[in-house]
N, C-alpha and C positions, 0 to 999 in steps of 0.2 A: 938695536931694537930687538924683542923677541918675537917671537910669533910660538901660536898655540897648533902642533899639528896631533892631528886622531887616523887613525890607524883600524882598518875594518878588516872582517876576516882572518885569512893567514896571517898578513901583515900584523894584526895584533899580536897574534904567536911569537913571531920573530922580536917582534919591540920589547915585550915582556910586562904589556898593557897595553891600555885604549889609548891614552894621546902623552906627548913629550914636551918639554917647552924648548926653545931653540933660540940660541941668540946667533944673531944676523947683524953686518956694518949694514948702516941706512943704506938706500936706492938698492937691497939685493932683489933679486928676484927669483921664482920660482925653483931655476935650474941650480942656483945656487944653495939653495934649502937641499936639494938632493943628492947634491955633491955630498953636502953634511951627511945625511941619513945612509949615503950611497949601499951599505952593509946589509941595511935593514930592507932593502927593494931591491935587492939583486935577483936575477933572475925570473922578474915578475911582472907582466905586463902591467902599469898602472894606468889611473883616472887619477885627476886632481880636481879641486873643489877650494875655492876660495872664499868663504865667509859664503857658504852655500851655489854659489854658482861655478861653473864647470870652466876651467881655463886652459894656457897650452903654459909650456915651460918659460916662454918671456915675458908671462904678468910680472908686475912690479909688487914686491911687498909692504907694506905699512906694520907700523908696532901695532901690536893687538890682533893682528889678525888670528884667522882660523884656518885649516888649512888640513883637509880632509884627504886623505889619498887612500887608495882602495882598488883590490886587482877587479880583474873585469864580473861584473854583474852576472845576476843568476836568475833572477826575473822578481817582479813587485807589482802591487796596486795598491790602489790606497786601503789606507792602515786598519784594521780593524778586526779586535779579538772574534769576531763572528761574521757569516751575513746569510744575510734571506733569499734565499730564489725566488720565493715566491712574491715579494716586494721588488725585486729587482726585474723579473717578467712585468708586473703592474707597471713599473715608469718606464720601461720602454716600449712599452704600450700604448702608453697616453695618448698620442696623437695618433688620430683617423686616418694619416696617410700613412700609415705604416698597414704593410701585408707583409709583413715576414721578419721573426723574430730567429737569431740565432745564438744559441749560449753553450760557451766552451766553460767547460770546469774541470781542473786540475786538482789530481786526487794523488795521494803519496801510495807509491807502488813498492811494493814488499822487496820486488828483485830490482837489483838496478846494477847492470854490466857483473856481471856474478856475484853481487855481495846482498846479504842476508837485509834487509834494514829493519832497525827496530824501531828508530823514531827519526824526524825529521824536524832541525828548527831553523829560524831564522833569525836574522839580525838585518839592522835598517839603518839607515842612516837618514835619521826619519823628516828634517830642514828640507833636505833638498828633495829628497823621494816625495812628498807632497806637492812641490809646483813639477816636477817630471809630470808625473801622472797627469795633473792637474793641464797640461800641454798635450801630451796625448790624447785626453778625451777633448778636447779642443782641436787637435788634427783633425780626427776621425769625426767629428763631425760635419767638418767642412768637405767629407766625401759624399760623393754622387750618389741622393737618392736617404743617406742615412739621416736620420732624426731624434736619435736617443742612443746614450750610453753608456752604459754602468761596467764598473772597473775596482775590483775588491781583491783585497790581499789578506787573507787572516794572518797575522804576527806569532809568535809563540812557538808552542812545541805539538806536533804530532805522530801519530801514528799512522804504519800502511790503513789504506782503506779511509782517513779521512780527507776530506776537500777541502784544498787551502788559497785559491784563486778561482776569479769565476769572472768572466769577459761575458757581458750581455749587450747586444744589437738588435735596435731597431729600426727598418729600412722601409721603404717602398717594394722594393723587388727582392727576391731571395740570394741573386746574382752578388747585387749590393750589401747582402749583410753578412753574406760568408765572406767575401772579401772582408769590407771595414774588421770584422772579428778576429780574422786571421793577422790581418796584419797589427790591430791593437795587439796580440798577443804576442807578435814579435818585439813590437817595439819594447813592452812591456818587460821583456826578460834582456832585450839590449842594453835602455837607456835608465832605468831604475835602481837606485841602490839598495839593491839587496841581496842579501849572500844566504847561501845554505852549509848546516851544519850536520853531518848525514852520520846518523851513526848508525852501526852494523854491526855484522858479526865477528869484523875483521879489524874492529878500531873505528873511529872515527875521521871524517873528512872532511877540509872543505872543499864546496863545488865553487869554482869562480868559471863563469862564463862555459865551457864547454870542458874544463879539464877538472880531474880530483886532484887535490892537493893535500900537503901537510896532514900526512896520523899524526893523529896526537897523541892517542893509545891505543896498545892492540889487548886483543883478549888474555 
């Protein structure tokens, strides 16, 4: 059988593209895909993704599958070349039992651990980063007291100084919507795929999860 696997971030570096085709005896499974690849995932903490959903190394594979691997996350919301504060303040609003609105927004910062940045982009793995999200703002809302909440990720390329996430909460109590906000934003940069591509004055990087990795180029 074959199976179809994509490769996000560094990992696409190292492969020498986005995805590979890969043939497999029937009943393999996951761990056995990586045996294959072993060269190209060395040293990398990964995630795996089977025809969009998140598995561990003893799923079983099928011909045709998909089969996404990806080092650790960099933060996401949902997808969107822009958004509005001020429509996002209005729907978490909406409802009369909300006294306190809280809204975090992520801005691209010029210095980041000494290095210059000139722009900042991203990359998505945009299947499954849609139901993530789509489960987080469905967490948080089943917290104590919250009733509204918006969760946005501008896609593309930036520069310092622009806004590229923006977490809005609307609570009963103010207790209540610093919490929910807070913690959407963690889970937001845990469970979402998506990576950053950071270039600087020093080359370029990716960010996976809390480390830099992979120059591509330096100056």
């Amino acid at each position: 059988m074959q199976v179809r696997v994509r490769f996000f971030g560094s990992l696409k570096e190292r492969a020498g593209g986005p995805e590979i085709s890969v043939e497999l005896p029937d009943g393999s499974r996951v761990e056995d895909l990586l045996r294959n690849i072993e060269d190209l995932i060395r040293g990398v903490d990964i995630m795996i993704a089977v025809n969009g959903r998140r598995v561990d190394e003893k799923q079983i594979l099928s011909d045709g599958d998909t089969v996404a691997i990806f080092p650790p996350v960099s933060g996401g919301a949902y997808l969107s070349k822009d958004f509005d504060i001020n429509e996002a303040l209005k729907k978490v609003k909406s409802s009369r039992m909300v006294g306190a609105v809280v809204m975090f927004i992520g801005v691209v910062r010029e210095k980041n651990e000494g290095y210059t940045v000139k722009e900042l982009s991203y990359e998505v793995y945009e299947d499954m980063a849609r139901k993530e999200l789509e489960k987080i703002r469905e967490e948080a809302l089943k917290m104590s007291g919250v009733h509204e909440v918006v969760i946005t990720h501008r896609i593309g390329t930036f520069s310092p100084g622009e806004e590229t996430l923006l977490v809005a909460v609307g609570a009963e109590h103010r207790d209540q919507a610093f919490r929910a906000a807070e913690w959407a934003v963690e889970q937001v940069k845990k469970r979402v795929p998506i990576w950053k591509l950071e270039v600087t004055d020093q080359g370029s990087f990716w960010i996976e999860g809390e480390r830099r990795r992979s120059l591509l180029r330096t100056k």
